[in-house]
Structures are given as structure tokens and as C-alpha cells.
C-alpha positions in Angstrom: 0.0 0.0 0.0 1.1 3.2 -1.1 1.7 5.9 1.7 1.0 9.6 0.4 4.2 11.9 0.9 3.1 14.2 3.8 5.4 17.1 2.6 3.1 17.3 -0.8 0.9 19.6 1.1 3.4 20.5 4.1 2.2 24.4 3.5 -1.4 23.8 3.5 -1.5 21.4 6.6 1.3 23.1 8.3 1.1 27.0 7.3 2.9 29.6 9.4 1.5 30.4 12.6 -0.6 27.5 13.0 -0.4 26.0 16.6 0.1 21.9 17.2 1.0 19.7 19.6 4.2 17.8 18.5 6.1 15.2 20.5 10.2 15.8 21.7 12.3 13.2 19.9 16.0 13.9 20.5 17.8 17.2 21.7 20.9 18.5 20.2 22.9 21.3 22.0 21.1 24.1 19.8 17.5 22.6 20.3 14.9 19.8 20.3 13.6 17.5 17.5 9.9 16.8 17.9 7.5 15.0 15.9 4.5 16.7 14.3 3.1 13.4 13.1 4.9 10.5 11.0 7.4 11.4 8.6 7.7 15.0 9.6 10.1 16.1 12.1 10.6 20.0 13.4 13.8 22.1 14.9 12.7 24.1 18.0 16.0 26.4 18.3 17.0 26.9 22.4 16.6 30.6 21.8 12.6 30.0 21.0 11.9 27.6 24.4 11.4 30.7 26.4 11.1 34.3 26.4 12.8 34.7 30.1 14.6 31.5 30.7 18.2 31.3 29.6 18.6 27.8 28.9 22.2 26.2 28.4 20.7 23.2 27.3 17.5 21.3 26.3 17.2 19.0 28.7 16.8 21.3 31.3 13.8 22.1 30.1 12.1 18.9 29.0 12.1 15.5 28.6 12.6 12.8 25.6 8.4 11.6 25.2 6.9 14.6 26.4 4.4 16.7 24.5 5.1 20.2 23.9 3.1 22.8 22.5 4.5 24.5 18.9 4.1 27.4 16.6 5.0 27.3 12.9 8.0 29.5 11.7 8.9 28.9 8.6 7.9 26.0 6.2 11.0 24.8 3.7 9.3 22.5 1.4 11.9 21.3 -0.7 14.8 20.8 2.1 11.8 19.0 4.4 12.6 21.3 7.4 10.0 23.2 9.8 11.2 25.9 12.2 9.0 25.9 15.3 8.8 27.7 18.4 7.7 27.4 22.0 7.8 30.3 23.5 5.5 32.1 20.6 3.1 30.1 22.3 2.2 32.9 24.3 2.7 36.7 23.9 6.6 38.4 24.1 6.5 38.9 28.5 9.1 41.6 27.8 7.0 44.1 26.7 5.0 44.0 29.8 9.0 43.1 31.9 9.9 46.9 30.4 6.8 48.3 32.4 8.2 46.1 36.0 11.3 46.0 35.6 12.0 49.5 35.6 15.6 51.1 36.4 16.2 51.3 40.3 12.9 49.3 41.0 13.6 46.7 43.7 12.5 43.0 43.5 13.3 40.0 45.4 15.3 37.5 43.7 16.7 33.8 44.6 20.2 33.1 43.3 20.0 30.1 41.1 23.2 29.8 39.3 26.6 31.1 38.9 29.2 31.7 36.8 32.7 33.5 36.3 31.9 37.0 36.3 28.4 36.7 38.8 25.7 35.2 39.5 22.4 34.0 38.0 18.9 35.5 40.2 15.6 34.2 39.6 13.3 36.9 39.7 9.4 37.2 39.6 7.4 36.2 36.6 9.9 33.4 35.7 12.2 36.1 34.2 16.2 35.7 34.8 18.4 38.3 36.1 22.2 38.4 35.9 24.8 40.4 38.9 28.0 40.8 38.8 30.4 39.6 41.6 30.7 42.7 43.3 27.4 43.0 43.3 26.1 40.4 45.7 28.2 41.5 48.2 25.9 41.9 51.6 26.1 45.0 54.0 28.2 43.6 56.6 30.6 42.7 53.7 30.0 38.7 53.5 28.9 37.6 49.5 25.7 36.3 49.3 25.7 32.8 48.7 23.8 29.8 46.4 20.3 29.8 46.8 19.9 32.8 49.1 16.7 35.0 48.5 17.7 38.8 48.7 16.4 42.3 47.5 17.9 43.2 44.2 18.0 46.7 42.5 17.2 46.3 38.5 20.5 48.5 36.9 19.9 48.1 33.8 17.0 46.5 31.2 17.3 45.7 27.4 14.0 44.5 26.2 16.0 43.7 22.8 18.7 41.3 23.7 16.4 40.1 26.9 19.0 41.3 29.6 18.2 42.6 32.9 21.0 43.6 35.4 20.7 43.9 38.8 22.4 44.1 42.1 22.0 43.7 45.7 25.0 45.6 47.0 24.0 49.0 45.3 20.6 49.3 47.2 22.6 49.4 50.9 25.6 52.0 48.9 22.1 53.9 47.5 20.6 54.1 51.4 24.4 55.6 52.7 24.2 58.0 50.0 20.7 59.1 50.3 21.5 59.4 54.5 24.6 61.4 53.6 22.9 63.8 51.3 20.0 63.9 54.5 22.4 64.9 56.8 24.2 67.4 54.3 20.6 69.3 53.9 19.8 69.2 57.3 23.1 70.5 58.0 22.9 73.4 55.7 19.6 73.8 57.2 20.9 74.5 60.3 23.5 76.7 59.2 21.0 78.8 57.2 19.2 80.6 60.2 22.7 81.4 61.3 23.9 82.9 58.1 20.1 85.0 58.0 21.4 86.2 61.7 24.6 87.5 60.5 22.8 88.9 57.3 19.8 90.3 59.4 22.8 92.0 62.0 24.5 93.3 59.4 21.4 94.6 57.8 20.4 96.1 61.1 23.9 97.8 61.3 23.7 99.1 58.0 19.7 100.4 58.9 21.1 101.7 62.5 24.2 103.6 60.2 22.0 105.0 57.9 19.4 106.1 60.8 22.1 107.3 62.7 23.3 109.6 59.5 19.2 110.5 59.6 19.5 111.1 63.2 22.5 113.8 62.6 21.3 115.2 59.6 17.9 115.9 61.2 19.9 117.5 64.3 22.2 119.4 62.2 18.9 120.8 60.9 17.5 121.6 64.6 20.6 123.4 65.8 20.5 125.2 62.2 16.8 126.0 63.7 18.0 126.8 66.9 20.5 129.2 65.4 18.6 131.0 63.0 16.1 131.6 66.0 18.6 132.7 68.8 20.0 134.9 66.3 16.7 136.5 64.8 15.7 137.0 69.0 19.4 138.8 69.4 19.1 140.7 66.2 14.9 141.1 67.8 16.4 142.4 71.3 19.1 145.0 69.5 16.3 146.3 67.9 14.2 146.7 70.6 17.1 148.6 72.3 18.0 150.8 69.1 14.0 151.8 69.8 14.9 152.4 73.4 17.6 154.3 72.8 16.0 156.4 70.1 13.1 157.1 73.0 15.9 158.2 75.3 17.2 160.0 73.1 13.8 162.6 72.0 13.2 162.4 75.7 16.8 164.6 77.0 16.0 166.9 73.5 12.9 167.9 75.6 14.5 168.5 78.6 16.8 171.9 78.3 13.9 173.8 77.0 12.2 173.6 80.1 15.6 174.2 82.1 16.2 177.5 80.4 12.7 179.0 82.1 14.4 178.7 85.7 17.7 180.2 83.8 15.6 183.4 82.4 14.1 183.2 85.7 17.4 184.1 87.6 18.7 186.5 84.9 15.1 188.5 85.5 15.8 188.7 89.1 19.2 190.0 89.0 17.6 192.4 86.9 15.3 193.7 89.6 18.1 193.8 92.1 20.0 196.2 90.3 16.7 198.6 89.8 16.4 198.1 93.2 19.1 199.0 94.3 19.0 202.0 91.6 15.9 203.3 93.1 17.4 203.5 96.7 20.3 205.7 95.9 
């Protein structure tokens, strides 16, 4: 019995983004083999297993004989290959990640792995995080160790090549930083009211100068009063004795007039003496 070729209508049965359930055959160290149905065979590349695992190798994330849900790629009729994906499955996570994830956002994360430059941290939503080193060290200095669940800072998150970066040892420097810069503005705000003293003194000295140049001026102005009035009530009383005097004066013109009577009195008697004493010889 004749058994039809199913690649003659590979595109029609298997078009691009149709969904199937296929069957995990053999793994390779740059994906898994499954089986769509007899006779045709499918690559699911490591990179399309998941959008926020990084998997080193297949078997860490299935098992020869399971089923596993696909999505069509690309169809390549003539060289008999299907590209499928896994992770397609469901909508790209890191579009909604880029909204969580944000830089400086804190999450708590489990170290699951290491390696030579950090160490691997599971974070929430089944997304991976790497940190350096350096960057698990703990406040009291110790390094965090394997499968210890800590608070980690997100540094740094590239939606594109599926990276985020974080660290726990920046979130205790961040705290001593932000207390630092605390105490710097609380100590400039204790040094302010002092520098407004010494602004408001001088300020007061400079008011107390300039009403102390009002103070003069104004009894400059006064004695210039003063003065001018002392002077007009001399200049007043000279007059007064100028008019005095001028009174005195007309008065002792009146006076020898009425002297002379007394004077033509006399001479009028001598007269009458010496015709008396004519008349008696």
C-alpha cells in the first residue's frame, strides 16, 4: 500500500503560525527534534523555548516523550525542514517586563546559578536576572551565597537582547548615599538661620548707620533752627534797644527847653536887684 508523501501539502497542513501539539524526539545542544506526526520532524531552536529563561541546554527544560506545544515559523518544502517555536506560544512577557522591571525598581530575587563574572537570580514572573560579583556583596561585607533570596535593584534592562542587570549591594551604597545627602541638607539647614542672623545684624547695622546719619542730619537741621532763632531773638532784642535808645534820646531833646525857664528866671531877678538897688540911691 502506497503511503501519500506528507510534505506534498506541508504548506497547506502546516502554514505559518498555525499552533500543534508535537512530540520531543532527540535534543541537540542548539534545540529539540519533535514530531508533528509520521514522517515530519521540526527544529525548535533553544533561543525560542522561552522568552525569560536562559537555557544552556534542552534537557533542562524537558524530557525525551513529552508533548510540547508549537508554533510554525517557517515551512522549507523542498529541504523537508519546519522551524517551530515554544515560547511564541504565548505573547513576548518583555513588553509587559519593560513596564516592571524599571531602572532602580527593587524585586526579590533567589540566586539560582553562577558563573565566572556573577551570578544567575531568579526573579518574579519566571524572568532571569544576571549580577556581577561585586554585586552580591551583603552590607556587613559577606557575598551572598547559592540559593539565598535577597532584594535586588534592577541596573539596567534591554527588552532587545532580553537582559536585565541587577544588584544587591547597590541598594545598601544607595541608602548611605541618600542618609549622607540627608544629613548634608539638614546641615545646611541648620546653618542657614545662622547665616540669616549675621545677614539680618548686618542689615540692622547698616539700617542703625543709615538712621544714625538721619539722626545727625535731622539734628544738624534743629541746631540750624536753633541758630537761626537765637540769632533772629538777638538781632529782635538789639532792635528793641536801638528803639529804646531812640526814645531816650527825643526824651533829654525835651528837657533843656524847660531848664532855660528857671535860667531866664534868675537872669530876671538880678535884673530887679540892680533897679532896686537904683531906686534906693
Amino acid at each position: 500500500q502506497h503511503i501519500p508523501d506528507p510534505w506534498e501539502n506541508i504548506v497547506e497542513k502546516y502554514p505559518t503560525n498555525s499552533k500543534h501539539t508535537a512530540t520531543v524526539r532527540n535534543f541537540t545542544n542548539f534545540g529539540i527534534f519533535v514530531e508533528l506526526e509520521e514522517g515530519v520532524d521540526g527544529l525548535i531552536h533553544i533561543s525560542d523555548l522561552s522568552w525569560s529563561k536562559k537555557i544552556k541546554h534542552p534537557a533542562e527544560f524537558t524530557k525525551i516523550g513529552d508533548k510540547i506545544e508549537v508554533i510554525v515559523l517557517d515551512v522549507d518544502k523542498d529541504n523537508r525542514r519546519l522551524s517551530l517555536g515554544h515560547k511564541q506560544i504565548e505573547e513576548n512577557p518583555w513588553e509587559v517586563f519593560e513596564s516592571v522591571f524599571t531602572i532602580d525598581s527593587i524585586h526579590q530575587g533567589t540566586i539560582v546559578g553562577t558563573s565566572d563574572k556573577g551570578v544567575v537570580v531568579a526573579l518574579p514572573y519566571g524572568v532571569e536576572g544576571f549580577a556581577f560579583t561585586r554585586s552580591v556583596v551583603k552590607a556587613d561585607g559577606s557575598p551572598a551565597k547559592m540559593e539565598e533570596t535577597l532584594d535586588f535593584k534592577v541596573v539596567e534592562f534591554n527588552k532587545d537582547s532580553k537582559k536585565i542587570v541587577v544588584s544587591h549591594t547597590k541598594i545598601s551604597q544607595d541608602q548611605k548615599a541618600a542618609e549622607k545627602a540627608t544629613e548634608v541638607v539638614e546641615r545646611k539647614a541648620k546653618e542657614k538661620p545662622a547665616q540669616n542672623n549675621v545677614k539680618a545684624i548686618k542689615e540692622s547695622m547698616e539700617k542703625t548707620t543709615l538712621g544714625d546719619l538721619d539722626v545727625l542730619a535731622n539734628l544738624r537741621t534743629e541746631i540750624e533752627k536753633k541758630e537761626k532763632k537765637v540769632l533772629k531773638d538777638k538781632l529782635a532784642a538789639l532792635d528793641e534797644k536801638e528803639k529804646a535808645k531812640g526814645k531816650t534820646l527825643d526824651a533829654a531833646g525835651d528837657r533843656p527847653e524847660t531848664e532855660e525857664k528857671p535860667k531866664a528866671k534868675f537872669k530876671s531877678k538880678k535884673k530887679d536887684d540892680e533897679t532896686a538897688e537904683q531906686v534906693s540911691e
